[in-house]
N, C-alpha and C positions, 0 to 999 in steps of 0.2 A: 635438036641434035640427036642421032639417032647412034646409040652407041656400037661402034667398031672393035672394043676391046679396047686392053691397052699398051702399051709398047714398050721396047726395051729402056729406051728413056725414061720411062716411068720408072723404073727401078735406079736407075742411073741418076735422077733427079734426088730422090732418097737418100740412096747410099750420100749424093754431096751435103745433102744440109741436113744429114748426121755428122757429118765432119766439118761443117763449113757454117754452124749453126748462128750465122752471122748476118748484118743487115744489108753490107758491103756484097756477099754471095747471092744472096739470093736477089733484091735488086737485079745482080748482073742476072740471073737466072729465070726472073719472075716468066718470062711468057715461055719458059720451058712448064711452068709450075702450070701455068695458065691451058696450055693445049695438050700435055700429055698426061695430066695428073687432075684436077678441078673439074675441065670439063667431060670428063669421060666417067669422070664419078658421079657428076649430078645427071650424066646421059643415063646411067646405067643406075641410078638409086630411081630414076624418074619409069624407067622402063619395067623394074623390077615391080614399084610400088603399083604401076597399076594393075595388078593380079590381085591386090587388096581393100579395091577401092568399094568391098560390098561392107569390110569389115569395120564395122562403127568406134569412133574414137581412137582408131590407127594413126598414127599422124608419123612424117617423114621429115626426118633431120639428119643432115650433110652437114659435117664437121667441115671449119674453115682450118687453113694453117699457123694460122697467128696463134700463138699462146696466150693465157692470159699473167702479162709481166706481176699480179698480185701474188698467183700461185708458182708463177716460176720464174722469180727473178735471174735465174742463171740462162736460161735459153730461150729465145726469141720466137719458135716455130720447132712445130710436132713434127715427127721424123715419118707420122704416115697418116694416112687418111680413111674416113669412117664415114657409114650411112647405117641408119638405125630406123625402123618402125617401133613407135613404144606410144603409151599415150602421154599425152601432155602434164607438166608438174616435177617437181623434184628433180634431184641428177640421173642421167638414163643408167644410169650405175644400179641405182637404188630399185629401178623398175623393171620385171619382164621387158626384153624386147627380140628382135629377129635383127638381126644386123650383119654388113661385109666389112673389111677390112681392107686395107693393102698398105706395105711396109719393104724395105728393103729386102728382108729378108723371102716376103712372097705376099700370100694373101691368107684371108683366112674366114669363115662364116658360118652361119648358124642361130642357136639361140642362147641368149644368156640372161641369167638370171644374177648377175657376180655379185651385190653387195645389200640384200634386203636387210631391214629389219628386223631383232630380235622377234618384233612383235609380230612384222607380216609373214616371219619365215614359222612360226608356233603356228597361226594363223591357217596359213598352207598344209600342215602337217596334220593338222585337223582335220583339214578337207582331206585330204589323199587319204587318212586313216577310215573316213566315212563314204570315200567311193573309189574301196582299193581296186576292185575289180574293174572298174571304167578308165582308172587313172593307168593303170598296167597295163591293159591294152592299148591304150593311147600312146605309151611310150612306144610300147613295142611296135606298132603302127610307125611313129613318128622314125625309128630308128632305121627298121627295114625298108620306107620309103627313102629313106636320105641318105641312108649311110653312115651316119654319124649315130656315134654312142653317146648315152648320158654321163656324165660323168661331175664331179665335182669335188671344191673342198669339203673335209671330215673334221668334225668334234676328236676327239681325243676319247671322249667319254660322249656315247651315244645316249639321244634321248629316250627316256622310257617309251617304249611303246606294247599298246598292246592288242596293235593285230600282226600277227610274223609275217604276212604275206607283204607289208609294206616295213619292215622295219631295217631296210637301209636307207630308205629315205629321211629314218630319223639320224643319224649321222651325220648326215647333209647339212655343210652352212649354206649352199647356193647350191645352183644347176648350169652345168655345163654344158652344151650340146654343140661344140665347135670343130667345124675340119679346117684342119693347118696344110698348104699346100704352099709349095717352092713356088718360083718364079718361073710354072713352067704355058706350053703350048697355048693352054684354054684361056689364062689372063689375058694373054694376046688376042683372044678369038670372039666375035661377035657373040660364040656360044654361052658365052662366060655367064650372059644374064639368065638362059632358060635353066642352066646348073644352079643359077642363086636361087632363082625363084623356085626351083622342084622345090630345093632346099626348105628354103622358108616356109614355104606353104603348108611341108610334112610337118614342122615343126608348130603350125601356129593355131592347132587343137589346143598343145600343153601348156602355149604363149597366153589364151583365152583361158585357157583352167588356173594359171596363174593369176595371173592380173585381176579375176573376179575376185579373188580372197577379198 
């Protein structure tokens, strides 16, 4: 299936089972779920990823809608849907990855780093302190190609560092590299994948200087 975008319905699909987070709803709704929302995601995680297929131990994961009742006995089904390149192991939380989004409210992508390790994020800090100069250009590369600025949560109390030319990155619990965009024009537009992939692609130098830690 060759992705077309996606449609108004796709947002309309959302907004319901945000409100209608029910087995009875969705049931009635499934092959709404099924042709405007599932299949246009794995069209478009599928088109995306092969721009990556030189990159070793990338691997490609498309979030289903079912939740899981252990973690969230209160609601049945995620209120939007996800594709991630990361490598295999652990929660993709916990790992670099390049990932899109979409959600009622619109869509969103980029790179994320949201929940490492005490240990891998020291780890990281290390590295960036021993190739500030290569790691700096890299973002700034990654930023000016994409468009998207780095950004993330902060310590309170930053870590010691002692080269200044990297010493915001000791402050850094994580790395954010994500654009947040409405429900507008291009989600609907076949264009949507070449915007993901510039995306991704800018980003997956800093994606590879992560994940080696």
């Amino acid at each position: 299936m060759k992705f077309e975008g996606f449609s108004p319905e796709t947002i309309d699909f959302l907004w319901g089972i945000r409100f209608n987070n029910n087995r009875e709803w969705f049931t009635e709704h499934k092959e709404q779920y099924q042709k405007t929302l599932y299949e246009p995601m794995k069209a478009l995680a599928n088109e995306v990823v092969s721009a990556f297929e030189q990159t070793e131990g990338l691997k490609l994961h498309v979030s289903r809608i079912y939740r899981d009742m252990r973690m969230h006995p209160s609601t049945f089904y995620k209120d939007s849907l996800w594709f991630c390149l990361r490598r295999d192991g652990g929660t993709w939380l916990s790992h670099p990855c390049l990932c899109f989004e979409v959600r009622p409210e619109g869509y969103r992508y980029g790179f994320l780093y949201a929940v490492p390790s005490s240990a891998d994020m020291e780890a990281l800090r290390t590295k960036i302190s021993d190739h500030a100069d290569d790691f700096l250009k890299m973002i700034k590369k990654a930023e000016k190609e994409s468009g998207i600025m780095l950004n993330s949560d902060r310590y309170k109390r930053p870590k010691p560092c002692k080269n200044e030319k990297v010493a915001e990155f000791y402050a850094m619990k994580n790395l954010i590299a994500i654009k947040d965009c409405p429900a507008d024009d291009l989600l609907f537009s076949p264009a949507l994948a070449q915007e993901v992939k510039k995306a991704l692609l800018a980003w997956l130098p800093v994606h590879e200087f992560c994940r080696s830690v």
